[in-house]
N, CA, C and O atoms as CSV, one atom per row, in Angstrom:
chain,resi,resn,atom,element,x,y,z
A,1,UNK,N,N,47.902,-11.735,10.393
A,1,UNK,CA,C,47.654,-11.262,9.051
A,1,UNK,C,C,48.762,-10.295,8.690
A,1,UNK,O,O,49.211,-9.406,9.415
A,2,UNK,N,N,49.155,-10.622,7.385
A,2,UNK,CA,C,50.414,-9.442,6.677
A,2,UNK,C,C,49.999,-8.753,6.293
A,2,UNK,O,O,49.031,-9.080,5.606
A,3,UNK,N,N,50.287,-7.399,6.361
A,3,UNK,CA,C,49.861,-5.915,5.894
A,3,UNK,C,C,50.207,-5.893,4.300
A,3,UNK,O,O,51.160,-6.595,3.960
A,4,UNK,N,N,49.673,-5.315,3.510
A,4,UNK,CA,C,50.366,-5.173,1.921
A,4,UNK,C,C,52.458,-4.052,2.197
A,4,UNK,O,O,53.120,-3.539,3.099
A,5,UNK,N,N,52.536,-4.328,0.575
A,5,UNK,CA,C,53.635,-3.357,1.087
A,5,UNK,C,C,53.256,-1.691,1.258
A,5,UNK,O,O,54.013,-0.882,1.794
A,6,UNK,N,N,52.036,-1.396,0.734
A,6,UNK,CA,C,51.841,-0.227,0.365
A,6,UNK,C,C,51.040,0.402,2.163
A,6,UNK,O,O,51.246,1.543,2.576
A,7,UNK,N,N,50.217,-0.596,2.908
A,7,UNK,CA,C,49.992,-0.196,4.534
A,7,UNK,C,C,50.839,0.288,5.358
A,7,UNK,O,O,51.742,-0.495,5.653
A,8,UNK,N,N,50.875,1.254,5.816
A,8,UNK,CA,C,51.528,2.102,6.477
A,8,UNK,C,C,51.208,2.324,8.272
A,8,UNK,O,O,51.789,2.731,9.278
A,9,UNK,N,N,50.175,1.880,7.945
A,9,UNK,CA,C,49.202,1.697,9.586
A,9,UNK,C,C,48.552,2.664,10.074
A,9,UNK,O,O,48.226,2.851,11.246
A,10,UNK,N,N,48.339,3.358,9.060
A,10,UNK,CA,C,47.415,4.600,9.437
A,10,UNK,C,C,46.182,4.851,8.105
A,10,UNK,O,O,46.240,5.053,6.892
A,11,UNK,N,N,44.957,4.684,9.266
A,11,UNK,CA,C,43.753,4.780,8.292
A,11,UNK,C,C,43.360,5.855,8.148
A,11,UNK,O,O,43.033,6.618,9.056
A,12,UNK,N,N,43.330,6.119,6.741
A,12,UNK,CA,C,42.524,7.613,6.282
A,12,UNK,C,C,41.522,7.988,5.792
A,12,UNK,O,O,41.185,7.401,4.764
A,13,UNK,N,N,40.698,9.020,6.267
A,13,UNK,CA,C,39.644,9.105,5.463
A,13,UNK,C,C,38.940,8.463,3.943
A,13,UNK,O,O,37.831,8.025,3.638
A,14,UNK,N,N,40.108,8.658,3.290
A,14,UNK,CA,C,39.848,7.998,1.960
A,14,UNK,C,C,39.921,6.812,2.209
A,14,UNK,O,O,39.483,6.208,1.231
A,15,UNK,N,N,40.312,5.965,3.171
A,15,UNK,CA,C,40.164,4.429,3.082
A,15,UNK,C,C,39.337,3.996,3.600
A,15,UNK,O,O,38.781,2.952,3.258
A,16,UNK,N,N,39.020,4.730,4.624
A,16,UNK,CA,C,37.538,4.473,4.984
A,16,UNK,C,C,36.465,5.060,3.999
A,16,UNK,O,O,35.388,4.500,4.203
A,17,UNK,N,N,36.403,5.888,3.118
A,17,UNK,CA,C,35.368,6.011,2.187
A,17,UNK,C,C,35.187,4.665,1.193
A,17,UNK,O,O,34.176,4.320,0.582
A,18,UNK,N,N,36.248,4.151,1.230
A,18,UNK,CA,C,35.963,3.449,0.163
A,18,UNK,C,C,35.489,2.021,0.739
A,18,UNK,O,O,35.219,1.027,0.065
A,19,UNK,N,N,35.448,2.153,2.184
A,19,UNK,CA,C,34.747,0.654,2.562
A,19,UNK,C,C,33.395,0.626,2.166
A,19,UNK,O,O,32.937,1.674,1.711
A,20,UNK,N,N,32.525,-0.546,2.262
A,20,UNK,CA,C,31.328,-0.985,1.832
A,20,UNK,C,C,30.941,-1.664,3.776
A,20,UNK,O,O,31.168,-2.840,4.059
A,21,UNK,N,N,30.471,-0.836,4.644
A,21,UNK,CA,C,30.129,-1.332,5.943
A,21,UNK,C,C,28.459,-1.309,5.733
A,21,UNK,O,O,27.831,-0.569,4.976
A,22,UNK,N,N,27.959,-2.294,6.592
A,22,UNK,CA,C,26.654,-2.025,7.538
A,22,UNK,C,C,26.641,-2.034,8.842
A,22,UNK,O,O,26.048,-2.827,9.573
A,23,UNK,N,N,27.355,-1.074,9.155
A,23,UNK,CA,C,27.471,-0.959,10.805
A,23,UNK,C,C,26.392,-0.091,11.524
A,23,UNK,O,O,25.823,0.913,11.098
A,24,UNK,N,N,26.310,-0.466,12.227
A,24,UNK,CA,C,25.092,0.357,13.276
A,24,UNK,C,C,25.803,1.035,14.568
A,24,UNK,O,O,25.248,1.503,15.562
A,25,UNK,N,N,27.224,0.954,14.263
A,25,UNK,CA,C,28.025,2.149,15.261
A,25,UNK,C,C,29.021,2.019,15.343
A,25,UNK,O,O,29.246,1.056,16.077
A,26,UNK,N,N,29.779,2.413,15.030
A,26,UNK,CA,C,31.226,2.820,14.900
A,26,UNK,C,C,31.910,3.993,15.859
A,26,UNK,O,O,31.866,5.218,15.739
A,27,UNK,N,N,32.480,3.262,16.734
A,27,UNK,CA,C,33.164,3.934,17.899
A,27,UNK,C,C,34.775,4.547,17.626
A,27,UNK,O,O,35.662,3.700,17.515
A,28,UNK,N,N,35.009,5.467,17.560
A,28,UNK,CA,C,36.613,6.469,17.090
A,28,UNK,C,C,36.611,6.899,18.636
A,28,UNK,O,O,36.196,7.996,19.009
A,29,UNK,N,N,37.121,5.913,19.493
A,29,UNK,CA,C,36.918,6.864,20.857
A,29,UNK,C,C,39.087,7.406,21.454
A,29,UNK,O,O,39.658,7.596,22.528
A,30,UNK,N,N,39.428,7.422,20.235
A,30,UNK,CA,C,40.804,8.325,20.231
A,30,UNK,C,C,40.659,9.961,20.429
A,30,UNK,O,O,39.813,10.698,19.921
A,31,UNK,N,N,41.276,10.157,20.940
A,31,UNK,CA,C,41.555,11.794,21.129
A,31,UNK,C,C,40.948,12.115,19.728
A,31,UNK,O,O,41.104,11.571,18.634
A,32,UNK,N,N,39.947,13.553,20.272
A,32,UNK,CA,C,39.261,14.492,19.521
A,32,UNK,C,C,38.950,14.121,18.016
A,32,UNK,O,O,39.518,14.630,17.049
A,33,UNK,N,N,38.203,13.394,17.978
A,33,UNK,CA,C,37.970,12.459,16.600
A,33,UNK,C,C,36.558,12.778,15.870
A,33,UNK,O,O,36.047,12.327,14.845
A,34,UNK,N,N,36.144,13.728,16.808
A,34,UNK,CA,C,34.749,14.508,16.134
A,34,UNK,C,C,35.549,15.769,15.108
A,34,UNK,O,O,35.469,15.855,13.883
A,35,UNK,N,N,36.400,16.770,16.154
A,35,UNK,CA,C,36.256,17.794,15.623
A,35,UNK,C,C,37.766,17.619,13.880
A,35,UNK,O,O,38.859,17.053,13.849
A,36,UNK,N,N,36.987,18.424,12.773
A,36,UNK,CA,C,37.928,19.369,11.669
A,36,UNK,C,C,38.877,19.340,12.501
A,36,UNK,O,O,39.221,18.640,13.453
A,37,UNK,N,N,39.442,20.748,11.648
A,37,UNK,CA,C,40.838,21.130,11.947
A,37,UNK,C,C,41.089,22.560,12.673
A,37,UNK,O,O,42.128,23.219,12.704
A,38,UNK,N,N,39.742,22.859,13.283
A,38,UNK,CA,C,39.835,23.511,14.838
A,38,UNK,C,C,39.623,25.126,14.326
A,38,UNK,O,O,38.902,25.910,14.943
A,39,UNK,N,N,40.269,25.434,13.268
A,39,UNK,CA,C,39.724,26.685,12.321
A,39,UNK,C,C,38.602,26.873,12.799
A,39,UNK,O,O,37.855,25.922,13.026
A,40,UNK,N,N,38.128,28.603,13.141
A,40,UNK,CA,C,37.054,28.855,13.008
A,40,UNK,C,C,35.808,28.785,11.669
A,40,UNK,O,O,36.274,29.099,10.573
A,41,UNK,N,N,35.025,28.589,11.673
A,41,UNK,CA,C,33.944,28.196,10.824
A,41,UNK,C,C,34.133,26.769,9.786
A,41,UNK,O,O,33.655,26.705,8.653
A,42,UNK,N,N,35.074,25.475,10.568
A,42,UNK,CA,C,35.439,24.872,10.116
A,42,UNK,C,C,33.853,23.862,10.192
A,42,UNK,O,O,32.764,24.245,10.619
A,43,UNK,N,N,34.142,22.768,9.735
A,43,UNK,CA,C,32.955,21.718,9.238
A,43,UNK,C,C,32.884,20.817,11.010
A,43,UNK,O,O,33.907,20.576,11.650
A,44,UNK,N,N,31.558,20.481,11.464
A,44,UNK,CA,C,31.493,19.945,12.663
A,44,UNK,C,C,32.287,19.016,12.716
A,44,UNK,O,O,32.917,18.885,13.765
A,45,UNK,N,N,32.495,18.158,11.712
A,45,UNK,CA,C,32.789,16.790,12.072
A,45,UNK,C,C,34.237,16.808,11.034
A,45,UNK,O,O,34.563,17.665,10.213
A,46,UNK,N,N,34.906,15.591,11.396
A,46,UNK,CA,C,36.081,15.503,10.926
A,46,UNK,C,C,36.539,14.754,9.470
A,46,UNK,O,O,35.941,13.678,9.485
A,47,UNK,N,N,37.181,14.830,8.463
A,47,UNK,CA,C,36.544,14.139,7.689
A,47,UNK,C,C,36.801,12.601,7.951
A,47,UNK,O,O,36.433,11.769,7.121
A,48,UNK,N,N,37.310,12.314,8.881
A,48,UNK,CA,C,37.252,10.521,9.498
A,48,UNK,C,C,36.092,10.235,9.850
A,48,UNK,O,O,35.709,9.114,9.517
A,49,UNK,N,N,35.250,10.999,10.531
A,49,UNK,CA,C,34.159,10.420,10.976
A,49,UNK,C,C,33.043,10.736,9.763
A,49,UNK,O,O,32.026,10.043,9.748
A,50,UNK,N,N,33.255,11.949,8.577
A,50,UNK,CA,C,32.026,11.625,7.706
A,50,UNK,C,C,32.579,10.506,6.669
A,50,UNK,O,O,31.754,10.204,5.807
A,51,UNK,N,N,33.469,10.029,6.618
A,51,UNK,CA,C,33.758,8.995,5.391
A,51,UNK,C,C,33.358,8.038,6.027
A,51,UNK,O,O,33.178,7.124,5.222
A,52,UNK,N,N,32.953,7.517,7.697
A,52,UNK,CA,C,32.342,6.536,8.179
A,52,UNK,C,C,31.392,6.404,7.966
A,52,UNK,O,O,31.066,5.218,7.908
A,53,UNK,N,N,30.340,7.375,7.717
A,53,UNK,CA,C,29.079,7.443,7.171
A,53,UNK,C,C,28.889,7.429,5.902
A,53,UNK,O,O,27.856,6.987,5.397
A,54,UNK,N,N,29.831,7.894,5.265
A,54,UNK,CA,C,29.701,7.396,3.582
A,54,UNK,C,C,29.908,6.032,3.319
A,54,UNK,O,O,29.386,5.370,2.422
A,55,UNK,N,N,30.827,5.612,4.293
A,55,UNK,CA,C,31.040,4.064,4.103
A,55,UNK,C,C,29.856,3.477,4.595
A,55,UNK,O,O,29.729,2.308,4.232
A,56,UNK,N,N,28.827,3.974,5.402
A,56,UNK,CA,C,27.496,2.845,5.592
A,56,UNK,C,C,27.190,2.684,6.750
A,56,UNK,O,O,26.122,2.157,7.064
A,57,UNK,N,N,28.207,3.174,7.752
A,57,UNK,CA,C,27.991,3.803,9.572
A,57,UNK,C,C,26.684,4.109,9.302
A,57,UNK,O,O,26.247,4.321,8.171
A,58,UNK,N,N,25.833,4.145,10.667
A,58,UNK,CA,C,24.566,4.739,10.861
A,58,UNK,C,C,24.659,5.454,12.512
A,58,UNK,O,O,23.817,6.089,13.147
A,59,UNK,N,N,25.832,5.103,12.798
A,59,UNK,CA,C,26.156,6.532,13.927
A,59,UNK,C,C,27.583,6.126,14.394
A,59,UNK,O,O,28.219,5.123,14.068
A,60,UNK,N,N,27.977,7.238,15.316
A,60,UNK,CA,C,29.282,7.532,15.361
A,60,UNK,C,C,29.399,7.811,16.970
A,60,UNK,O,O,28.661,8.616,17.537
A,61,UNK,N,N,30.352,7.097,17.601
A,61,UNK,CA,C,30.855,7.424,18.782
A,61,UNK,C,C,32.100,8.345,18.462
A,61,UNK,O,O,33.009,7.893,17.765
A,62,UNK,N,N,32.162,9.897,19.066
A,62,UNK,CA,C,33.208,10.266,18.662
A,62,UNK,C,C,33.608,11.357,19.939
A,62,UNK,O,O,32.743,11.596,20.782
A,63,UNK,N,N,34.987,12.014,20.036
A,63,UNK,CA,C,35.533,12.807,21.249
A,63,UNK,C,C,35.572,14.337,20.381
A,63,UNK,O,O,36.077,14.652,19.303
A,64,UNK,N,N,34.657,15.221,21.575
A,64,UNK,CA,C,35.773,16.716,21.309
A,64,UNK,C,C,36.969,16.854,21.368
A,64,UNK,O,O,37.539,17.636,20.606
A,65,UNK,N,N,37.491,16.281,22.092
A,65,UNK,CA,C,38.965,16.617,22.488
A,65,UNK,C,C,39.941,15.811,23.092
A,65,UNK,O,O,39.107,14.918,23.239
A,66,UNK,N,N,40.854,15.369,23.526
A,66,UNK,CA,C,41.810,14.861,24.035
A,66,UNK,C,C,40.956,14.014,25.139
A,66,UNK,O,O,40.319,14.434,26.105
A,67,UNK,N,N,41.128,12.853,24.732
A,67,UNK,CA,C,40.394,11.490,26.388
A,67,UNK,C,C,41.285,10.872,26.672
A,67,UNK,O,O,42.256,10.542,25.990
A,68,UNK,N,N,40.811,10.467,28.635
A,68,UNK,CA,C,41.759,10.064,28.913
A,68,UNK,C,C,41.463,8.465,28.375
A,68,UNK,O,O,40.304,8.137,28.117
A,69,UNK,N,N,42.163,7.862,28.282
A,69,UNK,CA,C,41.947,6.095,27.768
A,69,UNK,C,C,41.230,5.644,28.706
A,69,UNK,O,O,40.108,5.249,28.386
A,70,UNK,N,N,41.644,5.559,30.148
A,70,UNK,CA,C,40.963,4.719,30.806
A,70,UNK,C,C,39.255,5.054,31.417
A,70,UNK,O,O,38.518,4.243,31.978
A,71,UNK,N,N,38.959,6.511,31.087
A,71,UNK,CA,C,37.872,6.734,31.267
A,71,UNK,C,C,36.719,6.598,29.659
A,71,UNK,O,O,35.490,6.622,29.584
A,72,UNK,N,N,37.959,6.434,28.384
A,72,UNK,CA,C,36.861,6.554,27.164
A,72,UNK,C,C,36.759,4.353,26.978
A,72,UNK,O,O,36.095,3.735,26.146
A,73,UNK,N,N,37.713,3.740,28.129
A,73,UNK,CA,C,37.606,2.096,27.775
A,73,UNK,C,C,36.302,1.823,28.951
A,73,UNK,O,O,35.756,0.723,28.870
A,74,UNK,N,N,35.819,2.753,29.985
A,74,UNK,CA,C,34.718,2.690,30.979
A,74,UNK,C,C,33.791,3.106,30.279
A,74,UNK,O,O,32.857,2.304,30.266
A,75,UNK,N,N,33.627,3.971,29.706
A,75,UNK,CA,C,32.365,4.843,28.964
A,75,UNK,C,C,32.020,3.430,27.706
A,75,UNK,O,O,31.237,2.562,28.090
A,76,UNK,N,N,32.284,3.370,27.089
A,76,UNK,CA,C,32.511,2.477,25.981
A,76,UNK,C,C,31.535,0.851,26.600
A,76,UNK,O,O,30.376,0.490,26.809
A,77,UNK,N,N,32.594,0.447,26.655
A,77,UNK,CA,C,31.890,-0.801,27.577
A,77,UNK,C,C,30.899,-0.676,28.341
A,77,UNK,O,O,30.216,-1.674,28.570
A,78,UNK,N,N,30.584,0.520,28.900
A,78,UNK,CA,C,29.161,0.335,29.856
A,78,UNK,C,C,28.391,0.596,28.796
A,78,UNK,O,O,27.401,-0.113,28.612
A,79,UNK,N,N,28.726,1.758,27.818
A,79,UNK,CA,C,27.322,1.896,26.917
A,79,UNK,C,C,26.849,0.415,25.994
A,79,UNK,O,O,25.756,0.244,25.455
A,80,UNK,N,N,27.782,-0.358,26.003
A,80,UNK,CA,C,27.501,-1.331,25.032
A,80,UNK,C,C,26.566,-2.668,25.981
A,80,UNK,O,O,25.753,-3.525,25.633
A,81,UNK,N,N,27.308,-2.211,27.545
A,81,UNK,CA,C,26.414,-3.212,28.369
A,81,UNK,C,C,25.179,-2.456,28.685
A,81,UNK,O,O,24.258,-3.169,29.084
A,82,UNK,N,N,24.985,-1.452,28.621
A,82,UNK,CA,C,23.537,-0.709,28.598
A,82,UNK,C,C,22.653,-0.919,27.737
A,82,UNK,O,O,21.452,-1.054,27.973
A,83,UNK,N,N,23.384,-0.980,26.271
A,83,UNK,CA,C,22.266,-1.558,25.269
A,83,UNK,C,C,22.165,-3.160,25.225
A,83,UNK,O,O,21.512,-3.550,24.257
A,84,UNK,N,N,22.605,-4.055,25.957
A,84,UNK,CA,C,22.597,-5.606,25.719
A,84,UNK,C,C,21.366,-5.843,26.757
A,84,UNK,O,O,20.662,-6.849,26.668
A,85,UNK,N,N,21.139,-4.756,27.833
A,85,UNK,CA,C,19.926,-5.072,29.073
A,85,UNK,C,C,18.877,-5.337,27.624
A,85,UNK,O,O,19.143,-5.232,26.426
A,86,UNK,N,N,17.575,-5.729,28.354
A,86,UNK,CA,C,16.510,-5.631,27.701
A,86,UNK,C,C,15.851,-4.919,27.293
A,86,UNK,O,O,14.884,-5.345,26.661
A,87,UNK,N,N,16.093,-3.087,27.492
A,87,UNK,CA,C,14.935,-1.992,27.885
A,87,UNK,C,C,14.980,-1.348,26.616
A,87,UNK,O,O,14.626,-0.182,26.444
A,88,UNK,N,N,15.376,-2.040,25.802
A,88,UNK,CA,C,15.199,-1.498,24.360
A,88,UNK,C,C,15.659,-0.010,24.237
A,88,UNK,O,O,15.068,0.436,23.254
A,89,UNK,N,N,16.377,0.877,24.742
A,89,UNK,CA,C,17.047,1.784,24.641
A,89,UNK,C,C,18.575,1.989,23.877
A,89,UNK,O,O,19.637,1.390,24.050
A,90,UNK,N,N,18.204,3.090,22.971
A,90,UNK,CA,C,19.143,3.773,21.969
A,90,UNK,C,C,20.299,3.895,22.457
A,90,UNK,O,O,20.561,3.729,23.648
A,91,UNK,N,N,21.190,4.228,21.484
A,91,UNK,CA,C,23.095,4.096,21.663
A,91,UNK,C,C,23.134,5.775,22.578
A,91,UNK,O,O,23.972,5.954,23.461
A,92,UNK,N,N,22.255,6.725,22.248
A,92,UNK,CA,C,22.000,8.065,23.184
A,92,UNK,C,C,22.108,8.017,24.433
A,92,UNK,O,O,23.084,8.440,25.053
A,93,UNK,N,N,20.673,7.266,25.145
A,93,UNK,CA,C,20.378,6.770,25.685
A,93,UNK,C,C,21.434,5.697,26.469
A,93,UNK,O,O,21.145,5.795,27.662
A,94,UNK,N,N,22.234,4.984,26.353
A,94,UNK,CA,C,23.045,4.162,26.703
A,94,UNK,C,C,24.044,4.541,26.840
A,94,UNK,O,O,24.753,3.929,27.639
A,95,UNK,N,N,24.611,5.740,26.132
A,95,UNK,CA,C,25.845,6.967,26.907
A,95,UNK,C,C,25.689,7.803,27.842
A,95,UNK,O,O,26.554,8.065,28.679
A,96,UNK,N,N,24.296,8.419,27.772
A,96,UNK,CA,C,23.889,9.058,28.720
A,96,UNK,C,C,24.244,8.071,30.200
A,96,UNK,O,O,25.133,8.253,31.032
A,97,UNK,N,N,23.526,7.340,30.161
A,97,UNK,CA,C,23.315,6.240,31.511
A,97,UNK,C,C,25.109,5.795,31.382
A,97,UNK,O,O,25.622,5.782,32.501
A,98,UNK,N,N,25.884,5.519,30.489
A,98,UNK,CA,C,27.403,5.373,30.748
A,98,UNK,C,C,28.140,6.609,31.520
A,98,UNK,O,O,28.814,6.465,32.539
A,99,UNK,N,N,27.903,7.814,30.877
A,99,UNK,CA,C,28.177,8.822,31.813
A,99,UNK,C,C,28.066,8.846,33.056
A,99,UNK,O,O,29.091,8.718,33.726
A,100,UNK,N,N,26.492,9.056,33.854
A,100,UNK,CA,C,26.022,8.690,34.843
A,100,UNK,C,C,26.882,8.262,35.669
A,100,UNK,O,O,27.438,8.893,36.568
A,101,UNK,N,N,27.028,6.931,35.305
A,101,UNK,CA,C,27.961,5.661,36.011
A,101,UNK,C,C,29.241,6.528,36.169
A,101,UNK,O,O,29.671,6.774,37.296
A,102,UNK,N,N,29.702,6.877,35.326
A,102,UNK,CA,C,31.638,7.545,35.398
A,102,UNK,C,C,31.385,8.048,36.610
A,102,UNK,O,O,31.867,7.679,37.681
A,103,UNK,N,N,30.203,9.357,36.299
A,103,UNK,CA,C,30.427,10.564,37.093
A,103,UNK,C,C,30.391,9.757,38.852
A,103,UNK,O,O,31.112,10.190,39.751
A,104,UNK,N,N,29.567,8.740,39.024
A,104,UNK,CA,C,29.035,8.024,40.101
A,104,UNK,C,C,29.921,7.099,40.554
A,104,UNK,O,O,29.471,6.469,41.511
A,105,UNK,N,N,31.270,6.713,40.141
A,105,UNK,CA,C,32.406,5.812,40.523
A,105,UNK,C,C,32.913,6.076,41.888
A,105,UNK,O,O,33.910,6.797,41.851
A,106,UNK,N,N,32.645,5.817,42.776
A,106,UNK,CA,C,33.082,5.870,44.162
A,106,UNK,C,C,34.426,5.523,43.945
A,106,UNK,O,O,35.088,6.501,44.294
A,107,UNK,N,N,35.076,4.737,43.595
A,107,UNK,CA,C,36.269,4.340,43.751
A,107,UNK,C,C,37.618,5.280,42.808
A,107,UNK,O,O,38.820,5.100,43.005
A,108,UNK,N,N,36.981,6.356,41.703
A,108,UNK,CA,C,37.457,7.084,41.104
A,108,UNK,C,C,36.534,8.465,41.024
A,108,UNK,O,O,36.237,8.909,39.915
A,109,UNK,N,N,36.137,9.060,42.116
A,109,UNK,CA,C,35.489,10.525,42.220
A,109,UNK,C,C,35.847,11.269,41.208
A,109,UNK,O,O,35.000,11.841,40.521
A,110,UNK,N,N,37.183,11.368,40.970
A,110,UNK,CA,C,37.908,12.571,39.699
A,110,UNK,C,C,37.067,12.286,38.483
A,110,UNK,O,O,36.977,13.111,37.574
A,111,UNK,N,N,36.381,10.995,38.460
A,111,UNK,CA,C,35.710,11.100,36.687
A,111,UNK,C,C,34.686,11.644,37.162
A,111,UNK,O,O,33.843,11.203,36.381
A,112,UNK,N,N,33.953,12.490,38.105
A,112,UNK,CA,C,32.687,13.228,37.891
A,112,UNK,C,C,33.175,14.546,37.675
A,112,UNK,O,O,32.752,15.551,38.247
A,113,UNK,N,N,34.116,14.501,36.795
A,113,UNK,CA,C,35.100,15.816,36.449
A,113,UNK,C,C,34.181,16.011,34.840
A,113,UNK,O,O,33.624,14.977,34.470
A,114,UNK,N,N,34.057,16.943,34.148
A,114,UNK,CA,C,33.125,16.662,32.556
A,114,UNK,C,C,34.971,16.123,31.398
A,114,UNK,O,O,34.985,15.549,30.310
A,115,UNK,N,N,35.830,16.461,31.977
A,115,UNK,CA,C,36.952,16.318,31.397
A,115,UNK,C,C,36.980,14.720,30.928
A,115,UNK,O,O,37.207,14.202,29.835
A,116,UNK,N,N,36.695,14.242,32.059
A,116,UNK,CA,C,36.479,12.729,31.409
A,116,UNK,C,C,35.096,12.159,30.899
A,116,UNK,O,O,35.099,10.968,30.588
A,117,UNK,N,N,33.904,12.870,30.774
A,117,UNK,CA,C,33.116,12.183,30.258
A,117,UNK,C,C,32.471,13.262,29.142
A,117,UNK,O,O,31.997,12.664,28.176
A,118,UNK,N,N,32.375,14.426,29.083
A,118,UNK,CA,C,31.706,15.347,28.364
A,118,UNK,C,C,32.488,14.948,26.870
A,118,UNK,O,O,31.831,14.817,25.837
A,119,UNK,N,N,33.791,14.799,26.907
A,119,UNK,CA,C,33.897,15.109,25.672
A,119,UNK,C,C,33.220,13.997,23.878
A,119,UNK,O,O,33.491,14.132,22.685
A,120,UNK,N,N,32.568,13.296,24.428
A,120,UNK,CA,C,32.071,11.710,24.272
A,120,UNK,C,C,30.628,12.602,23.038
A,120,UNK,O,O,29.876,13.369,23.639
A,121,UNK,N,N,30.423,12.464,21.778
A,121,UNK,CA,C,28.852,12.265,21.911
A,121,UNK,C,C,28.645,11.533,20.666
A,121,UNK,O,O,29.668,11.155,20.095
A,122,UNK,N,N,27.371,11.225,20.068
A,122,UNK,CA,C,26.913,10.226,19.723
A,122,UNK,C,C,26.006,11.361,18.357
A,122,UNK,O,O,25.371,12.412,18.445
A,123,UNK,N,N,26.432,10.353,17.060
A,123,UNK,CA,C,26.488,11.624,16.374
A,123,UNK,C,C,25.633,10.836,15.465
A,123,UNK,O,O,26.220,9.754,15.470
A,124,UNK,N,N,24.260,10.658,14.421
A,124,UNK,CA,C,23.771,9.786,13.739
A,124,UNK,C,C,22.470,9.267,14.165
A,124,UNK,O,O,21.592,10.114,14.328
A,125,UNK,N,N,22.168,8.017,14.381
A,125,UNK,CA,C,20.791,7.320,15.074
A,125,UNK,C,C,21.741,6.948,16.126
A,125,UNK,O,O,22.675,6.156,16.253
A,126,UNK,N,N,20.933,8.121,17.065
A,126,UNK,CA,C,20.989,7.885,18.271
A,126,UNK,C,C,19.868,6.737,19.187
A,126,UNK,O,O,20.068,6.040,20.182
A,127,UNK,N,N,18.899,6.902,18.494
A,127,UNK,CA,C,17.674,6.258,18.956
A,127,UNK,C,C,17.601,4.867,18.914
A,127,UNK,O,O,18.695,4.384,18.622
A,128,UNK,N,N,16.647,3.968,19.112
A,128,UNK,CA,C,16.830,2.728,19.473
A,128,UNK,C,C,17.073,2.083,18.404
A,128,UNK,O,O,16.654,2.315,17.270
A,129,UNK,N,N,17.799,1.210,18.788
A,129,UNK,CA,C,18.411,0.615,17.557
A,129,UNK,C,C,17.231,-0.407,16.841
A,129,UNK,O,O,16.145,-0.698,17.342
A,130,UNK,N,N,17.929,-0.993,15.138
A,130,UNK,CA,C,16.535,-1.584,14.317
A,130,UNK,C,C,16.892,-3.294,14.887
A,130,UNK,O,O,17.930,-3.936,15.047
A,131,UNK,N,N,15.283,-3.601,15.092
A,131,UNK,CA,C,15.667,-5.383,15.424
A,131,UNK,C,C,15.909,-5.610,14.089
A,131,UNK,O,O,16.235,-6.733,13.703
């Protein structure tokens, strides 16, 4: 697909406001994609992640701070294979238990570090998702 001439390759708040989504979760799992602009008494969330919700998001995977990739492409994928089991449990619920797993990687001990999994949370309907 060709980009217009006016795409630049960087999505902005305002372009995401102006989408029309029904998503039931929208994952920003790039470096620190929850927080403003770090100012004290600044707004929780960033305005990327509230124009996702104006656009029609009903929750938000998002980072405090700087992740490493290969621990936010583990977190990610397990939570999504956590909610495909049967046990009818929420996108909350299904990070929590993704965490778990990081911290529990025998073959990579360093992710039971919070550096790689704390900075992760789940911001919206957390709870079980609608059939």
């Amino acid at each position: 697909v060709k980009g217009s001439e006016s795409d630049d390759g960087i999505l902005t708040a305002g372009e995401v406001a102006k989408l029309k989504l029904n998503a039931e979760w929208v994952i920003l799992s790039a470096c620190n994609t929850a927080a403003a602009d770090g100012t004290p008494g600044a707004e929780g969330l960033s305005g990327l992640a509230k124009a996702f919700f104006y656009a029609g998001s009903r929750a938000l995977l998002v980072s405090h701070w700087p992740v490493a990739s290969d621990a936010a492409v583990k977190l990610t994928t397990r939570a999504f294979a956590e909610l495909a089991k049967p046990a009818g449990i929420g996108r909350a619920e299904a990070m929590r238990r993704s965490m778990l797993a990081l911290m529990a990687d025998e073959e990579r001990p360093f992710y039971a570090h919070p550096m790689f999994w704390a900075p992760f949370i789940v911001v919206g309907e957390g709870g079980r998702q609608r059939q």
